[in-house]
C-alpha positions in Angstrom: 156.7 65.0 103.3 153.3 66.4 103.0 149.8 66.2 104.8 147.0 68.2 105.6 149.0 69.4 108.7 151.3 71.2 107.1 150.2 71.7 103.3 148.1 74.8 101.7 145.0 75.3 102.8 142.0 76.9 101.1 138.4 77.6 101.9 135.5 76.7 99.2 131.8 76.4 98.3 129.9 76.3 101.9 132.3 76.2 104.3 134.0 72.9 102.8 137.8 72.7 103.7 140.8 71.8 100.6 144.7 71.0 101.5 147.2 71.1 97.6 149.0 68.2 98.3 150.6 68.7 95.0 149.8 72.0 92.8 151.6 71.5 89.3 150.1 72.6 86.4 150.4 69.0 85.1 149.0 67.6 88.2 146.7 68.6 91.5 146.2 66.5 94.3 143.9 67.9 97.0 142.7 66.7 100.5 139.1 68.1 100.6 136.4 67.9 103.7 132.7 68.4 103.2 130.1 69.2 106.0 127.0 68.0 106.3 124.5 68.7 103.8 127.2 70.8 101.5 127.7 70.4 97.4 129.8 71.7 95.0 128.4 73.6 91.9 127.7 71.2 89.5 130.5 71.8 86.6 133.2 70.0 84.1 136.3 70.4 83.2 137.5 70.6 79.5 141.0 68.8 79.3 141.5 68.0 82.8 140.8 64.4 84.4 139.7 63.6 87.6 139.6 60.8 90.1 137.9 60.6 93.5 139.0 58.7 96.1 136.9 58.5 99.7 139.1 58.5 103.2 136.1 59.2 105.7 132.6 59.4 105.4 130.6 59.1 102.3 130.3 61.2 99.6 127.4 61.6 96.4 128.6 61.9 93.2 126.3 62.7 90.4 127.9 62.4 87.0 126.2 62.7 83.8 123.0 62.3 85.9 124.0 59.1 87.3 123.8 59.0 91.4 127.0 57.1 93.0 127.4 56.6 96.5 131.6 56.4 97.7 131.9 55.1 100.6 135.2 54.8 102.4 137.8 53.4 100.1 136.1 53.2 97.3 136.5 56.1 94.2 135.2 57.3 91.1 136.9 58.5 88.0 135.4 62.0 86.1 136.6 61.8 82.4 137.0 65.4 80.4 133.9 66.6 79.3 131.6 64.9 81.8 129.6 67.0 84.3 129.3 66.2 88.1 128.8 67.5 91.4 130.3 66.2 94.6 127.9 66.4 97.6 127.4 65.6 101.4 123.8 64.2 101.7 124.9 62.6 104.8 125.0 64.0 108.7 128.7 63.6 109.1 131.6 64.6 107.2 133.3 63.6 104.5 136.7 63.4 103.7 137.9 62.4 100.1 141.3 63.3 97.7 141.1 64.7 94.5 143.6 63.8 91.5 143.4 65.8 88.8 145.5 65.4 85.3 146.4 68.1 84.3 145.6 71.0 87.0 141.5 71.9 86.6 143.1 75.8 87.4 141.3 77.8 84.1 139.9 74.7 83.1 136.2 74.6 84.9 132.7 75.8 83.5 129.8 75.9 86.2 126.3 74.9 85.0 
């Protein structure tokens, strides 16, 4: 059995919290947390897919210059190729899981 509790943890960007639920190479499933007013560099993946899925909170999502709001339960799906960038506009935080098929590990250009 896994959770947050008791799987990897990793700091990244500004102070933004990420659990491997699963780390395969043909598969990454992360727990991730965002403070307030944090974002990810915007970026895209070559090969690897990736779908967002909200727990807690709500999180922006700009993809291909398109602004979507997730709110809890609710996800979004990144195809290869397509640039995005997660963000916390919000004043609470945000917790969301990250599928990704296969791993993004060597497979990420920042803009």
């Amino acid at each position: 059995m896994i959770s947050k509790e008791n799987a990897e943890h990793y700091l990244w960007g500004d102070k933004c919290d990420g659990w491997y639920l699963v780390n395969r190479k043909d598969m990454l499933v992360i727990h991730e947390k965002m403070p307030p007013g944090t974002a990810e560099t915007r970026h895209f993946h070559s090969v690897a897919r990736q779908f967002f899925f909200v727990l807690e909170g709500t999180l922006t999502m700009e993809l291909e210059g398109k602004v979507h709001t997730l709110s809890r339960q609710q996800g979004l799906e990144i195809p290869p190729g397509a640039k995005h960038q997660a963000r916390n506009d919000t004043a609470s935080p945000v917790e969301f899981m990250v599928i990704s098929h296969p791993t993004t590990r060597g497979d990420r250009t920042d803009l």
